[in-house]
C-alpha positions in Angstrom: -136.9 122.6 -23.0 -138.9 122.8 -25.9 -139.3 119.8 -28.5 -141.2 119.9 -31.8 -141.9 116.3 -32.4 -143.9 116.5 -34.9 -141.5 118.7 -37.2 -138.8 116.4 -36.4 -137.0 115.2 -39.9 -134.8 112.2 -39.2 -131.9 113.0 -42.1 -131.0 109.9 -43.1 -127.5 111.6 -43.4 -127.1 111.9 -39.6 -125.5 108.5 -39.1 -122.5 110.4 -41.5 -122.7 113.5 -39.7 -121.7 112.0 -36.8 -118.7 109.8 -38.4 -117.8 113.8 -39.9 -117.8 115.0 -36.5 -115.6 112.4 -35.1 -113.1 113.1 -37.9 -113.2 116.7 -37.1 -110.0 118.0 -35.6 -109.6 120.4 -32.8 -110.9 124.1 -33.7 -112.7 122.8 -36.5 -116.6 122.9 -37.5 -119.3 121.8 -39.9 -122.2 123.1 -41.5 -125.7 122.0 -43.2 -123.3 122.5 -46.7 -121.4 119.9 -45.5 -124.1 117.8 -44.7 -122.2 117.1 -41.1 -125.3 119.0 -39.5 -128.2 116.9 -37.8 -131.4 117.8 -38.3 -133.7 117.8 -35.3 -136.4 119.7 -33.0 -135.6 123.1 -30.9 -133.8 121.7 -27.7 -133.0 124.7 -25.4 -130.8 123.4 -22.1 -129.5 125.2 -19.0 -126.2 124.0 -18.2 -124.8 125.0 -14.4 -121.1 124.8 -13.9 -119.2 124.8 -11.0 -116.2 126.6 -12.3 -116.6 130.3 -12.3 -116.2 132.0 -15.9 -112.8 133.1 -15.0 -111.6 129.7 -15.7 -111.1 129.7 -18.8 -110.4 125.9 -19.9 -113.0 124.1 -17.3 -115.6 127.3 -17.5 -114.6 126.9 -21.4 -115.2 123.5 -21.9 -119.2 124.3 -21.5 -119.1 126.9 -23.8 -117.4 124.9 -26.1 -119.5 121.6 -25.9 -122.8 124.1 -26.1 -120.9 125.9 -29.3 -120.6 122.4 -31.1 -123.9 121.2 -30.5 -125.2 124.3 -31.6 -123.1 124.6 -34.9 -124.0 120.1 -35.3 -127.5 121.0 -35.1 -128.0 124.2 -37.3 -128.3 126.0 -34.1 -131.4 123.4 -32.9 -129.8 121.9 -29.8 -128.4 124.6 -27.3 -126.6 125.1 -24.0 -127.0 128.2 -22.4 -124.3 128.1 -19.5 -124.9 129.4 -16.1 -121.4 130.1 -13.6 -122.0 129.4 -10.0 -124.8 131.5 -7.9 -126.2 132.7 -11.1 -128.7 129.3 -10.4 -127.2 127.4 -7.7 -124.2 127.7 -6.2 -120.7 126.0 -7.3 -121.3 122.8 -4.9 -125.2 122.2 -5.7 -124.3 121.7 -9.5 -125.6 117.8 -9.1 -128.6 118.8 -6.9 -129.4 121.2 -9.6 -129.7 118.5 -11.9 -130.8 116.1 -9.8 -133.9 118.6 -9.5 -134.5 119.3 -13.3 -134.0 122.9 -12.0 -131.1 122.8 -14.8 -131.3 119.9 -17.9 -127.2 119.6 -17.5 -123.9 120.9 -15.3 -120.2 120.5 -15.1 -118.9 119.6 -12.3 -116.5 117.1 -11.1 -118.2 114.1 -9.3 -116.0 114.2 -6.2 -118.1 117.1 -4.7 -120.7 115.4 -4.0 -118.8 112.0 -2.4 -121.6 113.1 0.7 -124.3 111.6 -1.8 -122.4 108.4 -2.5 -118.2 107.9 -1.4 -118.3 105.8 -5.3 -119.0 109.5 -7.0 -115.0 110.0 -6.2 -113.9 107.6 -8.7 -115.8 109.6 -11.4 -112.8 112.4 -10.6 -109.8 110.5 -9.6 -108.2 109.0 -6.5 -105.4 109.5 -4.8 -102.3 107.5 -6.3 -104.4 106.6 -9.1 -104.6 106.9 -12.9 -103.1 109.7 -14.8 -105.2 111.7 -17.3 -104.6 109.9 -20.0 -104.8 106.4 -17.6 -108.5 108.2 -16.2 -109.6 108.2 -20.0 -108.8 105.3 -21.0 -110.6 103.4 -18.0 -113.9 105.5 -18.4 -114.1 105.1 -21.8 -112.5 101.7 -22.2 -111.9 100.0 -19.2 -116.0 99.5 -17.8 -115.3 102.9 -15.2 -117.9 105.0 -17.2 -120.4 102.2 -17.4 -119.8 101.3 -13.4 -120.3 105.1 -12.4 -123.4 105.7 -14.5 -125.0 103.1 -12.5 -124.1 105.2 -9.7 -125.5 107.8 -10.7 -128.8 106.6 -12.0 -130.0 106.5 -7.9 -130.1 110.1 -8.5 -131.6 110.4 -11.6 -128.6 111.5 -13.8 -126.2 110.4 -16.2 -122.9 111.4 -16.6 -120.3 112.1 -19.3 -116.5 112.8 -19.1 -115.9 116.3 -20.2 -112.9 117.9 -19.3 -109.6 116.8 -17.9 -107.0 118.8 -15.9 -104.0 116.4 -15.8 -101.9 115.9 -13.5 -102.6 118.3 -11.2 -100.2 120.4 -8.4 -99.9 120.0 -5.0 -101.5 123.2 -3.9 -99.9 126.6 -1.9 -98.9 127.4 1.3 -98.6 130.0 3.4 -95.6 128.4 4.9 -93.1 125.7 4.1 -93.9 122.2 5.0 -90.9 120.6 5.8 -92.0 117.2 7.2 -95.4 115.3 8.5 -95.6 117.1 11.4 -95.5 120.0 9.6 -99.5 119.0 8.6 -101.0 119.2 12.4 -103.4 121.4 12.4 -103.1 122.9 8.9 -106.3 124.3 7.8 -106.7 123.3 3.8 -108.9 123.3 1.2 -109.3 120.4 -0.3 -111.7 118.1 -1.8 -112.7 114.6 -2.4 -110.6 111.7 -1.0 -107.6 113.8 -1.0 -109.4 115.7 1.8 -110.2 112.5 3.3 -106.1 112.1 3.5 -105.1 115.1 5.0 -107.5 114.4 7.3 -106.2 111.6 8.8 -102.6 113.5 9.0 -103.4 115.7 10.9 -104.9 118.3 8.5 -108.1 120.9 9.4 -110.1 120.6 5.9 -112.7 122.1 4.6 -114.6 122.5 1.1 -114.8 125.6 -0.8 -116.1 125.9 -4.3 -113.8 128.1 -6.4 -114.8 131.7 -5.8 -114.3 131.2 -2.1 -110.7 129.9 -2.6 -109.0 133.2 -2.9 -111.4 135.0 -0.1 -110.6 132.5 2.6 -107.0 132.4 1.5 -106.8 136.4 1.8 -107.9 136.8 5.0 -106.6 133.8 6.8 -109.8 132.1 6.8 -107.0 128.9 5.6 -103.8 128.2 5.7 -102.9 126.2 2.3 -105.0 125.3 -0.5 -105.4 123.3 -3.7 -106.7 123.9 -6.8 -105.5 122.9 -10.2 -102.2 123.8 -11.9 -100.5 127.0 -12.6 -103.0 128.1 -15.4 -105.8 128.1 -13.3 -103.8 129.0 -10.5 -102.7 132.1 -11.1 -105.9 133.0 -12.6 -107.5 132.6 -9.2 -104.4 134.6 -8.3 -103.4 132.4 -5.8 -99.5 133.3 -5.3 -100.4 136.7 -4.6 -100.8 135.2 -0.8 -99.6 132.2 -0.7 -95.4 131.8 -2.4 -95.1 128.2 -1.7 -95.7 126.2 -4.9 -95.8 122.5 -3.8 -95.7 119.1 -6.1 -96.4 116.6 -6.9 -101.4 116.9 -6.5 -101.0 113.0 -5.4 -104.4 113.1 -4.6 -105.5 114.2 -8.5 -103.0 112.5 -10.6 -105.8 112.8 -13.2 -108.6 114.8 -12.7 -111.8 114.7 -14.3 -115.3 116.9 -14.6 -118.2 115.7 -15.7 -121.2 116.5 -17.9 -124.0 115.4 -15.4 -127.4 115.5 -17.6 -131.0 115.1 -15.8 -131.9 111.1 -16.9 -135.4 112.2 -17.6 -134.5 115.4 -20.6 -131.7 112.9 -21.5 -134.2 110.4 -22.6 -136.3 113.0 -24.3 -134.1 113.8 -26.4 -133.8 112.1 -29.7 -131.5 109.6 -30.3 -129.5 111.9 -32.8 -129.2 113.9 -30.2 -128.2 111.5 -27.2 -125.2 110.4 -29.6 -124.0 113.8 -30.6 -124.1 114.5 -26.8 -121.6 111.9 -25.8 -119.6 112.6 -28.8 -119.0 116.0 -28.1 -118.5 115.4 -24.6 -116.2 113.3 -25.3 -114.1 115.9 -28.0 -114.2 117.8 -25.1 -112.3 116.2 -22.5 -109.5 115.5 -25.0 -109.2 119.0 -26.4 -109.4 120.3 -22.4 -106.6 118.2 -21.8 -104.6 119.3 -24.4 -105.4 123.1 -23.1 -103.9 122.5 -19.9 -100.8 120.9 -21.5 -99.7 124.3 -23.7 -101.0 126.5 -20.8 -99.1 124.9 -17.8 -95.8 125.3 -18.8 -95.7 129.2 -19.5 -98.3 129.7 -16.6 -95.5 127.9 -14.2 -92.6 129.4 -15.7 -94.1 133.0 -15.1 -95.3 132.0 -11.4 -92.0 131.0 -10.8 -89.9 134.2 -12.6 -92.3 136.5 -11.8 -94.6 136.0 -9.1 -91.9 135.2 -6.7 -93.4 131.6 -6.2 -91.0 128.9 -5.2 -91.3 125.4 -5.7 -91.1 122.4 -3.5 -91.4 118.9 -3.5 -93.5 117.2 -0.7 -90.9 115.3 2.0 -90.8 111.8 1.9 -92.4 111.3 5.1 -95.6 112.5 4.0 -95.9 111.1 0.3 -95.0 107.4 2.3 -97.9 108.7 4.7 -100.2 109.8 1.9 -99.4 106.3 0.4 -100.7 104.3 3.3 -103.2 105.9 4.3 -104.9 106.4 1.1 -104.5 102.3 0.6 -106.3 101.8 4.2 -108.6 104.2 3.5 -110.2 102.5 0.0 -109.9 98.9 1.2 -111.6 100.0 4.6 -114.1 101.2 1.9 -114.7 98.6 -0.5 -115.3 96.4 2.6 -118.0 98.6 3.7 -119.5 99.0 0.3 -120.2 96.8 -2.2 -121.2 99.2 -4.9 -117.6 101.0 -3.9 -115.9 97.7 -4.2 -117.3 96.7 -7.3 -115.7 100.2 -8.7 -112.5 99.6 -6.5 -112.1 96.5 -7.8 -112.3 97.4 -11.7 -110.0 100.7 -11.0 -107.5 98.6 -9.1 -107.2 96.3 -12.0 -106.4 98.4 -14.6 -104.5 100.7 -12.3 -101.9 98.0 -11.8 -102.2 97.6 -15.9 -101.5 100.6 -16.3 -98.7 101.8 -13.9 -96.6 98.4 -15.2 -97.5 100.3 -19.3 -95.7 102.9 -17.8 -93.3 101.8 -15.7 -91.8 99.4 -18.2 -91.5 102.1 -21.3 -92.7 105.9 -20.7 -90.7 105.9 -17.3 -87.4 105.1 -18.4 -87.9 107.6 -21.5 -88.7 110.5 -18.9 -86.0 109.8 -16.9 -83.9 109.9 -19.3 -84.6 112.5 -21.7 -86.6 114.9 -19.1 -83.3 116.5 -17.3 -82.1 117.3 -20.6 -83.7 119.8 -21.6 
């Protein structure tokens, strides 16, 4: 990182770039004509994400974030973005940053629940929030503010940055019919969704996103997760796997994170640090939005095409799934304080939330959904 202090102008027009940035919409820029750009010193950042380049949305989301500081900056502040193994691999991301090796990443904070269990809830858990719910507690429910102090024991801070929604409940090699179905199953799967399947009966294991496909290929697993059918079939998943299950219980809402080394973070100017988190935060909205116009013609081509067929999980295993994931967060919380103190907050607005939902967008699904 190089910083030229003592060239450093402070425009007194940043305070109004940044309100023009926030009234930016999607696919738009600014320019020093404008006078949106903030002036500042040469800030050149590494950036390591765990999503291989491939992935066009999460990978995307990087370039994107690096492209707007860039273009707010007149080209001052830059992200040069790394894919997984060109620095560290996909699942080192945090250490990476951690280290200083790399100023930033993106990666989802679930990866590294071996650090601290509490990292999960900077992704999603299962049975929790929707996307849109996931936002709205980060950003205005106290999450962001209760996982930052999280991360701080490791010398980072993080900001939401992209958002899959909702996403699928993975491929299988072979239909699963019932709970028992699950013995012995050898899955990929992450976070505490992996900690689930586990406990019925399920053989997991971690992989970071190039491996999927590999592993799946040769047998290495039997079933895997990933995101949704963009992403999906981009990995090219239903090329060996035709079973298409739903609903991703465990990742109702799935976020990934801009994790940014403390130390270069406070370096930074405060211009900067604000244009950071405003970018960020364009970012996980505009990501969203992505997945919601790529989805639906990414499924409906899996599905008329690819020979995929789709299934809902049985009964038996979403009641399963259900209780097990409730013993498994109180058993938790009560081992934990710093997880119960985030438990506690999520749980709240969870139940918020879900009642939001219940009493109106619900009953306008239900209705109007089949109709179409």
């Amino acid at each position: 990182m190089t910083i030229e202090r003592r060239d450093f102008l402070k425009k007194a027009g940043a305070g109004a770039g940044l309100a023009a940035l926030g009234a930016c919409g999607p696919g738009e820029t600014t320019d020093a004509a404008s006078g949106a750009v903030v002036s500042g010193p040469k800030v050149e950042w590494r950036l390591a994400s765990s999503y291989p380049p491939s992935t066009d949305i999460l990978f995307g989301a990087a370039e994107r974030m690096g492209e707007r500081l860039s273009t707010l900056t007149g080209g001052n502040f830059t992200l040069r973005v790394y894919g997984p193994g060109e620095i560290v691999p996909g699942l080192q991301v945090m250490d990476a940053v951690m280290q200083g090796t790399t100023q930033c990443g993106l990666s989802p904070g679930y990866y590294y629940m071996g650090k601290n269990p509490s990292l999960a809830f900077d992704t999603c858990l299962p049975f929790g929030l929707d996307s849109r719910g996931q936002i709205a507690w980060l950003l205005h429910g106290g999450g962001l503010d209760l996982i930052n102090s999280v991360y701080a024991d490791f010398g980072v801070i993080g900001f939401p940055a992209a958002c899959t929604g909702t996403q699928m409940g993975g491929w299988f090699r072979e239909p699963i019919e019932s709970l028992s179905d699950l013995a012995g199953l050898r899955m990929r799967i992450p976070g505490i969704g992996g900690e689930i399947m586990a406990r019925m009966g399920v053989t997991v294991q971690l992989l970071a996103p190039a491996e999927i496909y590999p592993a799946l290929e040769r047998g290495a697993i039997d079933a895997t997760e990933w995101v949704g059918p963009h992403d999906d079939e981009i990995l090219g998943l239903h090329q060996v796997a035709k079973h298409y299950y739903a609903p991703g219980w465990w990742e109702p809402g799935s976020t990934s994170t801009l994790m940014v080394n403390r130390e270069a973070y406070d370096e930074l100017p405060h211009e900067y640090q604000e244009l950071l988190g405003t970018v960020s935060r364009e970012s996980v909205m505009y990501s969203m939005a992505q997945y919601d116009a790529a989805n639906p013609i990414a499924l409906q081509r899996l599905v008329n095409e690819g020979g995929v067929t789709l299934h809902e999980f049985s009964d038996d295993i979403m009641e399963a799934a259900w209780t097990e994931s409730a013993a498994y967060l109180e058993e938790q919380a009560a081992a934990d304080a710093q997880f119960r103190a985030l438990y506690e907050s999520w749980a709240a607005f969870r139940e918020s939330s879900f009642k939001w939902f219940l009493a109106n967008e619900l009953s306008y699904a239900k209705f109007a959904f089949p109709r179409v």
